[in-house]
N, C-alpha and C positions, 0 to 999 in steps of 0.2 A: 560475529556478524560484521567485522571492521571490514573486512575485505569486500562483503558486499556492498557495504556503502563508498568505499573505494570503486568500485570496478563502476555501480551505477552514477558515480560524477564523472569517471572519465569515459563512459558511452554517451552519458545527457551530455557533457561538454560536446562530442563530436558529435551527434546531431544538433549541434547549432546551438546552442541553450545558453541563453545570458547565465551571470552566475549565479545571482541570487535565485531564479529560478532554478539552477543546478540546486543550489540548499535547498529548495522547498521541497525538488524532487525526491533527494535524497533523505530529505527527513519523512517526507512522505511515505515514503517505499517503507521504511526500517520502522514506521507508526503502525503501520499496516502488518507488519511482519512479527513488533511483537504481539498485535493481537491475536495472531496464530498463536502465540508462543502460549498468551494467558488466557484464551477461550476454545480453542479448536479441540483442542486435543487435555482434559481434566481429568483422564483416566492415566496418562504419561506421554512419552514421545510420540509425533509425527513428524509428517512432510507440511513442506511447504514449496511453493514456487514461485518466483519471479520472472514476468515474461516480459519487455520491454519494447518497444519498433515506432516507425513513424509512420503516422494514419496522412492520407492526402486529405487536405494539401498543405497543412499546417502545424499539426499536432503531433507529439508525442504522448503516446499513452504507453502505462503502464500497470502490468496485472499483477494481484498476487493472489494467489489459491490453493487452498488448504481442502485436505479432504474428509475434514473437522464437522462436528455437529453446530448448528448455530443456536445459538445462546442467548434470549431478548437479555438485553441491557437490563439491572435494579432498579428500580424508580429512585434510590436514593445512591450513587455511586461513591459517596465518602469522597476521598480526595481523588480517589483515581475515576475511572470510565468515558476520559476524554478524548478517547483518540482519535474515532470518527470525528469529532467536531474539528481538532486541530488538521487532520488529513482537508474536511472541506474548504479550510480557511487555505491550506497550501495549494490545492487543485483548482486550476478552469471549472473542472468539474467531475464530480466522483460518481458511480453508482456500486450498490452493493447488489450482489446477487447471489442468491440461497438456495439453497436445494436438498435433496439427498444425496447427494453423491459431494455436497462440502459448500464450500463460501468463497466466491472472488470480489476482491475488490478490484475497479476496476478506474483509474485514475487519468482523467486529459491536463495537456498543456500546449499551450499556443508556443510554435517554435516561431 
């Protein structure tokens, strides 16, 4: 996944993105992406997607979407099950959206 987090700081840098917003994004993106990795898909491998662009008149936002079952959260998560909370603390603002046909998360930032 190294290269995706490469390629998405040298897109967020070109749409204008201070840096440390650049890290937020890209840690954001790759938080999101291993929860595909550790909820989508518990049977074995899937997809996943990264869509990225800039919303008028200010924002970047960024998708990611798996064609995964969604999975309520443990009421007790141990050490792990943080990664929505760290994605909100990174994003303007996040929404999740669920379905049968899978899960995107869907992530803004003030350019």
């Amino acid at each position: 996944m190294r290269w995706v987090r490469l390629r998405m700081a040298e897109w967020a840098t070109s749409a204008g993105m201070l840096p440390d917003d650049v890290d937020d994004l890209v840690l954001a993106t790759y938080e999101a992406l291993a929860n595909v990795a550790d909820h989508a898909y518990p049977q074995g491998p899937g997809e996943a997607w990264v869509e990225a662009g800039l919303a008028p008149p200010d924002e970047v936002v960024v998708v990611v979407s798996d064609r995964g079952r969604w999975r309520p959260p443990p009421a007790d998560p141990g050490l792990r099950g943080r990664g929505m909370t760290l994605i909100a603390a990174l994003t303007e603002r996040v929404a999740v959206q669920r379905g049968d046909a899978g899960t995107s998360v869907v992530m803004h930032w003030r350019v």
